[in-house]
C-alpha positions in Angstrom: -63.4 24.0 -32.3 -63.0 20.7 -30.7 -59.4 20.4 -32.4 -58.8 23.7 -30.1 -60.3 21.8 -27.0 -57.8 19.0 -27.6 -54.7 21.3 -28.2 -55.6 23.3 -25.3 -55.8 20.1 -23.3 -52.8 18.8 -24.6 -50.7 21.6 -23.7 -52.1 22.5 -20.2 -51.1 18.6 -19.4 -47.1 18.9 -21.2 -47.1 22.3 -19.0 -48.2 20.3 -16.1 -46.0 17.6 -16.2 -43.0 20.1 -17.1 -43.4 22.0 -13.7 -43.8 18.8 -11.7 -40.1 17.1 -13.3 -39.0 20.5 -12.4 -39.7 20.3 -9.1 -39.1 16.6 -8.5 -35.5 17.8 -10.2 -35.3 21.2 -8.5 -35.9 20.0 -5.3 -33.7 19.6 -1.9 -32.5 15.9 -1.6 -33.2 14.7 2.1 -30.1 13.9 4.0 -29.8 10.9 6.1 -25.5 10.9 6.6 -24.3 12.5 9.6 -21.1 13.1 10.4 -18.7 11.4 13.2 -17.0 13.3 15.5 -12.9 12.2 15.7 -13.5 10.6 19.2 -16.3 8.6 18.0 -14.1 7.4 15.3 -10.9 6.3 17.3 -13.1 4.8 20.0 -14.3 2.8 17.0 -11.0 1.7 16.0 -10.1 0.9 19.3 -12.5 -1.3 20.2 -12.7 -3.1 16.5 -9.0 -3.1 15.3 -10.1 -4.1 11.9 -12.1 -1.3 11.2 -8.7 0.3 10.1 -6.5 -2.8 8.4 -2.5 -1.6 8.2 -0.5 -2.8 5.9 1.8 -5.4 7.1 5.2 -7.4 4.9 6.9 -10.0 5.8 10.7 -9.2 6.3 13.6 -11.4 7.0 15.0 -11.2 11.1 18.2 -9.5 11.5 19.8 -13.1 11.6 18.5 -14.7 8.3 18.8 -10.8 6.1 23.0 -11.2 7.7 22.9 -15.1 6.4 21.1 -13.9 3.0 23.4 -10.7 2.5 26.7 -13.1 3.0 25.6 -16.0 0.7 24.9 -13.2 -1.9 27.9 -11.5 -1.6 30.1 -14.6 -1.8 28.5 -15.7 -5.1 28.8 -12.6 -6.4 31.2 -12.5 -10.1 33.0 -8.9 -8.8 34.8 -11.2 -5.6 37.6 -12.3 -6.6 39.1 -14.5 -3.4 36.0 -16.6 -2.3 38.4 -18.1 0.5 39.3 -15.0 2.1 35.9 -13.3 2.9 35.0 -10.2 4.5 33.4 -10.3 8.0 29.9 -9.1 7.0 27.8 -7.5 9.9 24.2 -6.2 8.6 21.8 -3.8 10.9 18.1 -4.3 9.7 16.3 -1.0 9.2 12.7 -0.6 7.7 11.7 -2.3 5.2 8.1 -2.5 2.9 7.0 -4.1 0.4 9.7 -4.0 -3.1 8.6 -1.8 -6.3 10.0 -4.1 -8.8 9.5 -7.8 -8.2 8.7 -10.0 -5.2 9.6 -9.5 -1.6 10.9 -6.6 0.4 13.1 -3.9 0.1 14.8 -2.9 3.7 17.2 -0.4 4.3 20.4 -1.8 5.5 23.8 -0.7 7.2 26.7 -2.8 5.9 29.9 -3.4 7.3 32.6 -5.4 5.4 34.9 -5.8 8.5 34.8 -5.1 12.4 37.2 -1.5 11.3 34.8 -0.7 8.1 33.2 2.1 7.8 28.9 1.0 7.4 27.8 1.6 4.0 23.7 2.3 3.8 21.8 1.1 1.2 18.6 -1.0 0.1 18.7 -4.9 0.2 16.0 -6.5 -1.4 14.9 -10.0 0.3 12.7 -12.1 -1.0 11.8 -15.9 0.0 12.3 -18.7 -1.9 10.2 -21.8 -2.1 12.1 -24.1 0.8 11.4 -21.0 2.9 15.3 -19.3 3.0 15.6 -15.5 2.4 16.9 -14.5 -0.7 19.1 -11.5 -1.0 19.3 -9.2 -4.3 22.4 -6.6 -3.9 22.1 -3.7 -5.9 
């Protein structure tokens, strides 16, 4: 009989300590996050502009991406007459950060003479260790 009493014992505590991890699991987790409205947030930002850090590269001026594109085109192997040049004029677009290597990629509007028609396409600039801009034509 007293092997009962310990069996019974033994199972009223597992039963016991069953339906409290149930309930301990079970139950309602309290909440302490609230949520903050969108003028909360940009008042935040605004007064703590590095709250909210954007992205920034470093890309060439207009002056030194002209300076790079010519020096790359003149020592290019498909020009043939290094003597008689083109006039190169270059408008800077955007430009972010390049997929494939170091530096930038900026989107450009070539024109090989003061007539030409502009030709758009990407220039990738990079900087070299003296500091000059680097230009990779595609």
């Amino acid at each position: 009989m007293r092997q009962n009493a310990i069996i019974a014992i033994a199972a009223t505590l597992g039963i016991m300590a069953g339906a409290g991890g149930t309930y301990i699991a079970a139950s309602e987790p309290k909440v302490e996050a609230q949520a903050i409205s969108k003028a909360e947030l940009v008042a935040a930002i605004s007064a703590d502009p590095s709250l909210c850090l954007i992205p920034t590269v470093e890309a060439p001026a207009e002056a030194e991406a002209l300076a790079a594109y010519r020096k790359a085109h003149a020592t290019s192997p498909l020009v043939w007459d290094r003597k008689n040049l083109p006039e190169i004029s270059l408008a800077l677009g955007p430009c972010d950060k390049a997929e494939a290597g170091p530096g930038v990629a900026c989107m450009t509007s070539v024109k090989m003479g003061p007539d030409a028609r502009p030709i758009d396409r990407i220039v990738g600039f990079a900087k070299s260790a003296s500091g000059e801009w680097i230009a990779t034509i595609n």
